[in-house]
Backbone as numpy.savetxt, mean C-alpha at the origin, in Angstrom:
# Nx Ny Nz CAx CAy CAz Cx Cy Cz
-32.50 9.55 30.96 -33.60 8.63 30.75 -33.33 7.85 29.47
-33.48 6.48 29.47 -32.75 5.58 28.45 -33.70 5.90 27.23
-34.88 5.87 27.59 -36.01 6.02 26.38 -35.49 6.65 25.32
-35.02 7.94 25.63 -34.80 8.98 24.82 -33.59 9.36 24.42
-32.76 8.04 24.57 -31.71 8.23 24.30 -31.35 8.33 22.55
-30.52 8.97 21.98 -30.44 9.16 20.72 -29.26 9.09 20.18
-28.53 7.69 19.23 -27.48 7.90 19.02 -26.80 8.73 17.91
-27.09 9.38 17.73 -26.82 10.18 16.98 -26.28 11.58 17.63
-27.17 11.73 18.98 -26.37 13.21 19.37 -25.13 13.24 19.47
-24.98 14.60 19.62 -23.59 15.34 19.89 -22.84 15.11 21.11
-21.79 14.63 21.06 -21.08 14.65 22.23 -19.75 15.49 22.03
-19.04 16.48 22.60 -18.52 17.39 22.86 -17.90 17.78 21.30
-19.11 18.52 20.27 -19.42 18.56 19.24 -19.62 17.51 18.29
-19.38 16.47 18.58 -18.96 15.22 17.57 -20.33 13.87 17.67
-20.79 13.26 16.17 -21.95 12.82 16.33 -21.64 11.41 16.61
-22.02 10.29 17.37 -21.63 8.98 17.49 -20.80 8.78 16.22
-21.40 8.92 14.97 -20.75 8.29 13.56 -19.42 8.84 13.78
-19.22 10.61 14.27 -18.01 11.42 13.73 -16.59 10.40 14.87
-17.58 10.09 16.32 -16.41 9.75 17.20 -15.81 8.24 16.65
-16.61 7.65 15.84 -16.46 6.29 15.39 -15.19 6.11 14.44
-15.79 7.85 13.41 -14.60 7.58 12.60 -13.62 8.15 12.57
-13.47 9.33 13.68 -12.27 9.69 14.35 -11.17 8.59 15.28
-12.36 7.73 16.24 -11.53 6.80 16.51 -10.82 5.35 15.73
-11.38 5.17 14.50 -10.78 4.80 13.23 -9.53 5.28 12.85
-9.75 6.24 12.87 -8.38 7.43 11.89 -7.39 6.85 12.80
-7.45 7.71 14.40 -6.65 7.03 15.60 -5.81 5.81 15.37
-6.45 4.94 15.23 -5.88 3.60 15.59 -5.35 3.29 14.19
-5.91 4.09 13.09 -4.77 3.73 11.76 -3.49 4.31 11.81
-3.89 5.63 12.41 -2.64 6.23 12.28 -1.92 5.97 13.27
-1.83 5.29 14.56 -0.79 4.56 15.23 -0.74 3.43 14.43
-1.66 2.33 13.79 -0.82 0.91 13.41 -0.40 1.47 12.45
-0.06 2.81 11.76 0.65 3.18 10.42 2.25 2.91 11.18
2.29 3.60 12.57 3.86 3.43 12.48 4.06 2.00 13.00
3.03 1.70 14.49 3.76 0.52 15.08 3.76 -0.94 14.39
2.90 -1.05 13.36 2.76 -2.33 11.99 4.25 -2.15 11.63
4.58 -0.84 11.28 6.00 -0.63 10.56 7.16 -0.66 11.11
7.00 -0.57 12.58 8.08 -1.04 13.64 7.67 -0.35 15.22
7.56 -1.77 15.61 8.76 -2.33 15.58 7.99 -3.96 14.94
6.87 -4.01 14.11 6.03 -4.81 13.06 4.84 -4.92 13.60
4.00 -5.64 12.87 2.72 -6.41 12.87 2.64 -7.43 14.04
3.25 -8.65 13.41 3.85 -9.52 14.82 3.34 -9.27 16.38
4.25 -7.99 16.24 4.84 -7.70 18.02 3.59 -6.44 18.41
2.96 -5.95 17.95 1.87 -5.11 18.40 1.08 -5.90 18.97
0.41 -5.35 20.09 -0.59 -5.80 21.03 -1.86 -4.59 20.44
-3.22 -5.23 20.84 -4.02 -4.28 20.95 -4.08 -3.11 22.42
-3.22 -3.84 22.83 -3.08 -2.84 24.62 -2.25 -1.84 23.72
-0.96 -1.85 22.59 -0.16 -0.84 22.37 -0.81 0.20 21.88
-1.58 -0.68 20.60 -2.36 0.71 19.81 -3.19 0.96 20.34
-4.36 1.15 20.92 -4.82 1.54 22.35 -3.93 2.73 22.63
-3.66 2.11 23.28 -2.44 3.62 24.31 -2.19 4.46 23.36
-1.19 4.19 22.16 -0.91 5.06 21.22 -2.12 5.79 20.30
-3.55 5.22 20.36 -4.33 6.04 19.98 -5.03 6.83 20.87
-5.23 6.57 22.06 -5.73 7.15 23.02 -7.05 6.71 22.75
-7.20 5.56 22.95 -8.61 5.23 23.00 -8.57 4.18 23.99
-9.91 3.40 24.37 -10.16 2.37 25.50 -10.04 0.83 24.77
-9.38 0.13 25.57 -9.51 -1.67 24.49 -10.81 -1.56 23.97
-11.68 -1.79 24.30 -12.88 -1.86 24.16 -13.29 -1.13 22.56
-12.89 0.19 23.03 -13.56 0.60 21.36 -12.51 0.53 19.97
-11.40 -0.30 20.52 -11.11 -1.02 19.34 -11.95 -1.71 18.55
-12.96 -2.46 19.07 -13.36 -3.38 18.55 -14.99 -3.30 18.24
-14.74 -1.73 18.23 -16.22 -0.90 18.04 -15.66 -0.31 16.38
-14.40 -0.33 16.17 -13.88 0.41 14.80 -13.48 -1.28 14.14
-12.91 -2.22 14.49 -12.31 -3.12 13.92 -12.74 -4.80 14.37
-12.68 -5.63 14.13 -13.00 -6.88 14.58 -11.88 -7.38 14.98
-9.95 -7.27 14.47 -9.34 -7.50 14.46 -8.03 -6.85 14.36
-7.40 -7.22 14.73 -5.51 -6.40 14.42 -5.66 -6.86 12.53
-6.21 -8.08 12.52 -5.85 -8.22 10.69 -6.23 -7.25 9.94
-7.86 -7.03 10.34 -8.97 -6.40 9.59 -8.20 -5.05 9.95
-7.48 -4.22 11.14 -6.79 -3.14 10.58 -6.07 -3.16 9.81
-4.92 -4.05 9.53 -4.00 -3.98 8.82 -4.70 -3.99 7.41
-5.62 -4.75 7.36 -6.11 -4.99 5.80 -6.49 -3.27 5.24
-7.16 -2.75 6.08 -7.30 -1.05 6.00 -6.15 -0.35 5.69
-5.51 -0.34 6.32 -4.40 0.29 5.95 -3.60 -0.13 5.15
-3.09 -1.38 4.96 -2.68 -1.89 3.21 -3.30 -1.45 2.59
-4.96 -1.34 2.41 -5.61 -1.16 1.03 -5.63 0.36 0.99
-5.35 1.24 1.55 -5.33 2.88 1.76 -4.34 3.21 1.39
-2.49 2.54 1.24 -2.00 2.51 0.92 -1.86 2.30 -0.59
-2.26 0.90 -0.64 -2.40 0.67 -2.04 -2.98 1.97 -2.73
-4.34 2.24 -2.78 -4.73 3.07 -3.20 -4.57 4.59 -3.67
-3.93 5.10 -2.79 -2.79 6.04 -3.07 -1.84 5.71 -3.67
-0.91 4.65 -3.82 0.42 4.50 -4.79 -0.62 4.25 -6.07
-1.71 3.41 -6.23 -2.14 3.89 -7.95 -2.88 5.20 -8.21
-3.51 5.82 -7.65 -3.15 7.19 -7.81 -2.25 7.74 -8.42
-1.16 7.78 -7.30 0.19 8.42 -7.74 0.85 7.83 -9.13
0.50 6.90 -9.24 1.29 6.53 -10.67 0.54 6.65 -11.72
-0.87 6.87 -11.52 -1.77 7.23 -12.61 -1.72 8.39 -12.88
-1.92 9.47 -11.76 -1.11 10.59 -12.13 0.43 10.80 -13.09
0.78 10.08 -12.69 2.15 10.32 -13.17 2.13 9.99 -15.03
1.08 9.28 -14.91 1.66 8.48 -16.54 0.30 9.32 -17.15
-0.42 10.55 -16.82 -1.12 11.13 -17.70 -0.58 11.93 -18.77
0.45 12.59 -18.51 0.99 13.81 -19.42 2.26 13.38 -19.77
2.68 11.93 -19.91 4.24 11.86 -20.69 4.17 11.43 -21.96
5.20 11.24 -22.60 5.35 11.19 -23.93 4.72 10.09 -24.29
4.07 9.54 -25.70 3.45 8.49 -25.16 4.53 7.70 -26.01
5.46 7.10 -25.37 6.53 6.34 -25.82 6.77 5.32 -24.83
6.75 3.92 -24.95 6.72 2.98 -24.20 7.95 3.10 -22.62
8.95 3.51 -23.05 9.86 4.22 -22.12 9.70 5.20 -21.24
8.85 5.84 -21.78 8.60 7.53 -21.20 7.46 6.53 -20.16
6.44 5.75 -20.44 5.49 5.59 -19.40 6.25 5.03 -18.43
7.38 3.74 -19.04 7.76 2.94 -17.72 8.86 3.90 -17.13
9.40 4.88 -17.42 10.49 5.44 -16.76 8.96 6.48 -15.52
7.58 6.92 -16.24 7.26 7.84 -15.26 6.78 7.04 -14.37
6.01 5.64 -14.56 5.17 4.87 -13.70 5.95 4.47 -12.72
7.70 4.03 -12.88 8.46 3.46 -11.70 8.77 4.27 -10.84
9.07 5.78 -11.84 9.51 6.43 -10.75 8.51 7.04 -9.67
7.69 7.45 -10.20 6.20 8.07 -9.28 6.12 6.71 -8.56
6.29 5.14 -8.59 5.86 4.01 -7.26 6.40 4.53 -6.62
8.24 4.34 -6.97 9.40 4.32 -5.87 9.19 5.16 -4.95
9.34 6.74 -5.94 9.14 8.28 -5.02 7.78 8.06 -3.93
7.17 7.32 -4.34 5.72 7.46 -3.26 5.88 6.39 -2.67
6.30 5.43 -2.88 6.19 4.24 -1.73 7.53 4.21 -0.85
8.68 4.86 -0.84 9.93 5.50 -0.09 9.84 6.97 0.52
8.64 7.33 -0.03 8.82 9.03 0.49 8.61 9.13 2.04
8.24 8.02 2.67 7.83 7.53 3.81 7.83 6.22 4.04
8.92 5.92 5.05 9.06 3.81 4.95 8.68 3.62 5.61
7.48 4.18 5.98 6.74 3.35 6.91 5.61 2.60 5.60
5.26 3.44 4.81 4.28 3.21 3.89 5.01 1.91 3.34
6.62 2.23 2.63 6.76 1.05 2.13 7.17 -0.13 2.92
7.34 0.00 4.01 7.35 -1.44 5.62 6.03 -1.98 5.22
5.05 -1.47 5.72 3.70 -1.90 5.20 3.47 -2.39 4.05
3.64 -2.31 2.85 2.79 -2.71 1.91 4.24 -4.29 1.21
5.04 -3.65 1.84 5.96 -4.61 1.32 6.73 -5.60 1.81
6.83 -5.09 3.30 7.32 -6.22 4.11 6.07 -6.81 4.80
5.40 -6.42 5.86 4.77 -6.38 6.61 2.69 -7.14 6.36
3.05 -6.86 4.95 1.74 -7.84 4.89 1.82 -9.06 4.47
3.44 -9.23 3.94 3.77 -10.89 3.76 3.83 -11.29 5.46
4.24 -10.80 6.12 4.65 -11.30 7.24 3.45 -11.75 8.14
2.39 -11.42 7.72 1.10 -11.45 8.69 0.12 -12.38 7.84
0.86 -13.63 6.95 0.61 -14.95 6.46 -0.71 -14.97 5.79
-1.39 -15.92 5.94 -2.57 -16.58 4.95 -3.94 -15.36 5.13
-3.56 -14.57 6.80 -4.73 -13.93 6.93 -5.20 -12.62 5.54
-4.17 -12.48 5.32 -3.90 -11.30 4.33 -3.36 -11.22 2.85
-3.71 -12.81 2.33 -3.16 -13.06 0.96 -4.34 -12.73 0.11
-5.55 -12.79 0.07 -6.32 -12.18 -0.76 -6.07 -10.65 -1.03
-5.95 -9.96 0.21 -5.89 -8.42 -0.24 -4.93 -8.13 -0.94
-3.42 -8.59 -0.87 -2.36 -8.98 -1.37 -2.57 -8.74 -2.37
-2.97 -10.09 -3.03 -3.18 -10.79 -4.53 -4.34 -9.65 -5.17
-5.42 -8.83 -4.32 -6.01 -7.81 -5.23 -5.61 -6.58 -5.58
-4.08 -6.28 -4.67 -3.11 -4.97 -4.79 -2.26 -5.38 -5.97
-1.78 -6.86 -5.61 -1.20 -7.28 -7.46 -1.45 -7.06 -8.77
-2.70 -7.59 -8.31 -3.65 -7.71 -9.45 -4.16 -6.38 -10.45
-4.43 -5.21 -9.22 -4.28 -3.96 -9.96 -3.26 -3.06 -10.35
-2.22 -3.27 -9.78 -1.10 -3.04 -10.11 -0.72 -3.87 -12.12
-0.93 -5.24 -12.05 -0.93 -5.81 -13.20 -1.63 -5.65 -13.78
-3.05 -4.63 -14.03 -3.65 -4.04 -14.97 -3.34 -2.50 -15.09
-2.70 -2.09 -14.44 -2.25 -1.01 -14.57 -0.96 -0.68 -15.49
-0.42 -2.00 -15.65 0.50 -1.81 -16.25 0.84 -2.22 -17.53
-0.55 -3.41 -17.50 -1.17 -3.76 -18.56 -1.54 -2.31 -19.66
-2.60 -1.70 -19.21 -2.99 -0.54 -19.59 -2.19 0.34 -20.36
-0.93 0.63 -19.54 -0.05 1.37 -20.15 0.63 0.57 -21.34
0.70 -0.71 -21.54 1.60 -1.35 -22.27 0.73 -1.52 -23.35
-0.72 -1.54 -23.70 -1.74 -1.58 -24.80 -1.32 -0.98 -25.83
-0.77 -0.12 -26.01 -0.72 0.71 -27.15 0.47 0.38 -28.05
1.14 -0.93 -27.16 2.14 -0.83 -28.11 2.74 -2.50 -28.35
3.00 -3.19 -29.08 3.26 -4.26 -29.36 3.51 -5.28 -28.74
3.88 -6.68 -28.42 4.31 -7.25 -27.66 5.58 -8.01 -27.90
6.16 -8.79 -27.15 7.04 -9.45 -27.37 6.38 -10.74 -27.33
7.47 -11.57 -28.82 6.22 -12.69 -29.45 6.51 -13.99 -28.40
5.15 -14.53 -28.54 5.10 -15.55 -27.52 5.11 -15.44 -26.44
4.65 -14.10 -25.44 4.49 -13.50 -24.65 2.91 -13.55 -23.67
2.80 -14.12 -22.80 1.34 -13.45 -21.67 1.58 -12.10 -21.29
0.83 -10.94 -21.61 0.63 -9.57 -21.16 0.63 -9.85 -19.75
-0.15 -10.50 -19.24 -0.25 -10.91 -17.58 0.69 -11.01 -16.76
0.91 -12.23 -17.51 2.31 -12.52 -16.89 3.25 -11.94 -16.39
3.72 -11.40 -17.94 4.99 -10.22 -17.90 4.72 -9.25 -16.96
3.36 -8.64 -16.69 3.02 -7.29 -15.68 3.20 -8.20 -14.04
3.13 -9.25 -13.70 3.15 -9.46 -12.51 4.80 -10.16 -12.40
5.32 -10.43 -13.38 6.41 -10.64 -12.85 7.55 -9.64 -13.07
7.22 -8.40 -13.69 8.10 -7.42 -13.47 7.28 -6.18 -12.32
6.55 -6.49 -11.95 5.87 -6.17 -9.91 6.53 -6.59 -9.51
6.81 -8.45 -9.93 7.53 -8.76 -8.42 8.77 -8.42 -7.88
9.44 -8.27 -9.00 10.60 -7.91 -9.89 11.20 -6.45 -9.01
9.93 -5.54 -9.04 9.93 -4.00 -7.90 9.74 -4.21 -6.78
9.00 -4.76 -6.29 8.55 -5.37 -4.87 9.52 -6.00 -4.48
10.84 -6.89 -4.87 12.24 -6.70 -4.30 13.13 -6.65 -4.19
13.14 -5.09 -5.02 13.81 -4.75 -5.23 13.86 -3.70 -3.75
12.59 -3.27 -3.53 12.05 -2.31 -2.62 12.40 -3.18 -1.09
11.95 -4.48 -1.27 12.26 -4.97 -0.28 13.88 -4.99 0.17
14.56 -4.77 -0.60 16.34 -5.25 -0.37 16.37 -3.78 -0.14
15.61 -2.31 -0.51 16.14 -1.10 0.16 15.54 -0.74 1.38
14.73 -1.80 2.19 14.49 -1.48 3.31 14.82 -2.31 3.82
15.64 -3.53 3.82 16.55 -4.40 4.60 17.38 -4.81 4.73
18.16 -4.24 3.81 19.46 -4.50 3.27 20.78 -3.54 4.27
21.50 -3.67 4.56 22.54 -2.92 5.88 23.07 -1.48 4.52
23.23 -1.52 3.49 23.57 -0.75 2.87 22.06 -0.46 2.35
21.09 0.63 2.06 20.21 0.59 0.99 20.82 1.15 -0.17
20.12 0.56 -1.66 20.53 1.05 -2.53 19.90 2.41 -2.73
20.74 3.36 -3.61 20.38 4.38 -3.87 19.46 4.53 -4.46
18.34 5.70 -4.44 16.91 5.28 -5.09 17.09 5.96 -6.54
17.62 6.36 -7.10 18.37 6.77 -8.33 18.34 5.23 -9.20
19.46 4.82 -8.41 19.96 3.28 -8.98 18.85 2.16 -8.87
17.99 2.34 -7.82 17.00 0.99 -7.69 15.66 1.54 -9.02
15.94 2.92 -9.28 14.42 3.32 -10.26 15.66 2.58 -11.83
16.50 2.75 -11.71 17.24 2.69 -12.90 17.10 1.23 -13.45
17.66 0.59 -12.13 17.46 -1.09 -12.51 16.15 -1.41 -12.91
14.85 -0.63 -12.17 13.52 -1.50 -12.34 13.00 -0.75 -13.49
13.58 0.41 -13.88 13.41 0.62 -15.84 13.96 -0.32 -16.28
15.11 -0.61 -16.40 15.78 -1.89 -17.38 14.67 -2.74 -17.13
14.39 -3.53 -16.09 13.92 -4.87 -15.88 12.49 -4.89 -16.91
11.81 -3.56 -16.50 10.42 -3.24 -17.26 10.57 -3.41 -18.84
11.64 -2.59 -19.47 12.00 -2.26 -20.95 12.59 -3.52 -21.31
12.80 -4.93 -20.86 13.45 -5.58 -21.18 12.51 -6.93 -21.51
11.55 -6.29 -20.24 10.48 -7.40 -20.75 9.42 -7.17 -21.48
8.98 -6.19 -21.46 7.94 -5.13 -22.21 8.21 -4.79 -23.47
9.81 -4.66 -23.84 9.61 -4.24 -25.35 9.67 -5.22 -25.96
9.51 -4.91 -27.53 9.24 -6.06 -28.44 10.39 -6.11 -28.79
């Protein structure tokens, strides 16, 4: 009887909200791999569907769009790599070196520990154009206060934008990261944390 219908009950333990955001999780965690290959691009909503085991239909009960997922899952991403590097730069020496040697290495180690994570955040949301340049530019952006942050305590190099310098030694990592996931040889991740210390200490110190 429709009257009494209640969305909220239980359906085979689970409350409308729980199946909503189970079928959320679903469909992130298939566009986690198929965004990452075989890309963004070439996914259909018929694929992730299938691969989440859900109906077309309640795609669009979790999402409005293939963008608006991707934008989810970039920013979930994001969010975890500053984490991880905030973690990382709590307990080191506090010597301008010691932060940029822990902050690069805790990105690299976490944004390679799984390439699908770094397909996503580094190839894959340039590739999916104008729809996705704001979220972009606000993963930059905290990234360049983050690194800002760490660099406060200690002098600058004269005639210098703090700003600046933090987004163009990002970009500086970003592809570097990009050339070890497309490159026919990747560089060793030893050697790519090594170079993007130099690049950091070179612009950062005074």
């Amino acid at each position: 009887m429709l009257d009494g219908w209640n969305v909220n009950r239980s359906y085979r333990g689970m409350t409308a909200e729980q199946r909503l955001a189970d079928r959320r999780e679903r469909l992130m965690s298939a566009a986690y791999t198929l965004y990452a290959k075989p890309g963004f691009a070439v996914t259909t909503i018929e694929r992730l569907c299938s691969e989440a085991r859900i109906s077309n239909r309640a795609f669009y009960e979790c999402f409005g769009s293939q963008e608006e997922l991707l934008q989810a899952l970039h920013e979930r991403c994001v969010e975890e790599s500053l984490a991880a590097v905030s973690k990382a730069l709590q307990d080191v020496p506090d010597t301008l070196e010691a932060r940029v040697r822990a902050g690069v290495r805790a990105y690299v180690e976490f944004a390679t520990a799984d390439w699908r994570r770094a397909r996503i955040m580094h190839v894959e949301v340039r590739r999916s154009g104008d729809v996705l340049m704001m979220s972009r530019q606000r993963a930059i952006d905290s990234f360049a206060r983050l690194v800002e942050e760490a660099w406060a305590d200690f002098p600058e190099p004269p005639g210098v934008n703090r700003r600046l310098v933090a987004l163009g030694v990002i970009g500086a990592l970003q592809e570097l990261l990009i050339e070890w996931l497309l490159a026919k040889e990747a560089p060793d991740l030893d050697e790519l944390v090594g170079v993007a210390v130099h690049l950091f200490l070179r612009a950062l110190a005074p």
